[in-house]
C-alpha positions in Angstrom: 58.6 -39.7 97.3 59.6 -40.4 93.8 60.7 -37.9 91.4 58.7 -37.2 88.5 59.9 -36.4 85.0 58.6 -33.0 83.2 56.4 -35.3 81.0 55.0 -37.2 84.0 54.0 -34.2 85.9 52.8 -32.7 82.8 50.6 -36.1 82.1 49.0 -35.4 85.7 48.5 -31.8 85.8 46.6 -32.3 82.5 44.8 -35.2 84.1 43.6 -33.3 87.1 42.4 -30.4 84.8 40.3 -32.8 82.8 38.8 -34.5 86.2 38.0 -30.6 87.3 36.0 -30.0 84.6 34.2 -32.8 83.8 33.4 -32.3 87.6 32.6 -29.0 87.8 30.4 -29.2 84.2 28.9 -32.4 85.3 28.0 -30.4 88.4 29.1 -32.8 90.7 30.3 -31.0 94.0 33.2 -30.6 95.3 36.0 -33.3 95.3 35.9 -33.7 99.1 32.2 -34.4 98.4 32.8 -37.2 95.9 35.5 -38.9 97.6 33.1 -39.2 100.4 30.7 -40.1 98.8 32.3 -43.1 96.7 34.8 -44.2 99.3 37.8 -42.5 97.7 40.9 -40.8 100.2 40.0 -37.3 99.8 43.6 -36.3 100.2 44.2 -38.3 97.2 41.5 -37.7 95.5 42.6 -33.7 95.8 46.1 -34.3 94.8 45.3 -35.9 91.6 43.3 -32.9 90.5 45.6 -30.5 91.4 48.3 -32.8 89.6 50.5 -33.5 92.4 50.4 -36.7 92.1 50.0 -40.1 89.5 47.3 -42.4 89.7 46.2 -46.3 89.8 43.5 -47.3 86.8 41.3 -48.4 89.7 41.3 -45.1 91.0 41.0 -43.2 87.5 37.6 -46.3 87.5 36.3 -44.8 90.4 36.7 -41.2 90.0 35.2 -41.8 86.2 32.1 -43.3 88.0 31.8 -41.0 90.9 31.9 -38.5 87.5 29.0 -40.5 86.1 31.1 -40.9 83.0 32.9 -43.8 81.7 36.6 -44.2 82.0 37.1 -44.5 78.4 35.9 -41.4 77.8 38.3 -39.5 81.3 41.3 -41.4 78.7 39.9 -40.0 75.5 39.8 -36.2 76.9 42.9 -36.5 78.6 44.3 -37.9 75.3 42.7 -34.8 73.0 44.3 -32.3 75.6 47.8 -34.2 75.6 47.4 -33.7 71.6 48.7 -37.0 69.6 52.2 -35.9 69.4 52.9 -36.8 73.9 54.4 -39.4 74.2 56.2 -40.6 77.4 59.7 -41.8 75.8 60.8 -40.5 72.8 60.9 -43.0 69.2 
């Protein structure tokens, strides 16, 4: 397994937060549900909202959509809660 960085496990620990609540304000099950549901791996699918792991786009796509939300706006949460200063590699 490769390593992560404290900013890269910090990315997808805020990332899984963020799909947690949308899914749990958006009333939309659990995440064993959804992933059944939309054809995701649930084991996955769990990992990434517990933050254990990082994520394709296509699966961020299809977790947005099994959310009923757009991706855009999974990206524009996730990038209030990082707060505009994150940055992966520093200037």
């Amino acid at each position: 397994m490769q390593q992560r960085d404290e900013k890269t496990t910090h990315f997808a620990k805020v990332l899984g937060e963020v799909v947690k609540e949308i899914r749990v304000k958006n009333d939309r099950g659990s995440i064993n549900q959804i992933a059944h549901e939309y054809d995701l791996d649930v084991g996955n699918t769990s990992r990434i909202e517990n933050g254990l792991i990082d994520s394709k786009i296509v699966t961020l796509w299809k977790i947005a959509e099994a959310l009923q939300i757009k991706l855009s706006e999974l990206i524009i949460e996730l990038e209030k809660r990082l707060g505009q200063n994150f940055h992966f590699y520093d200037e």
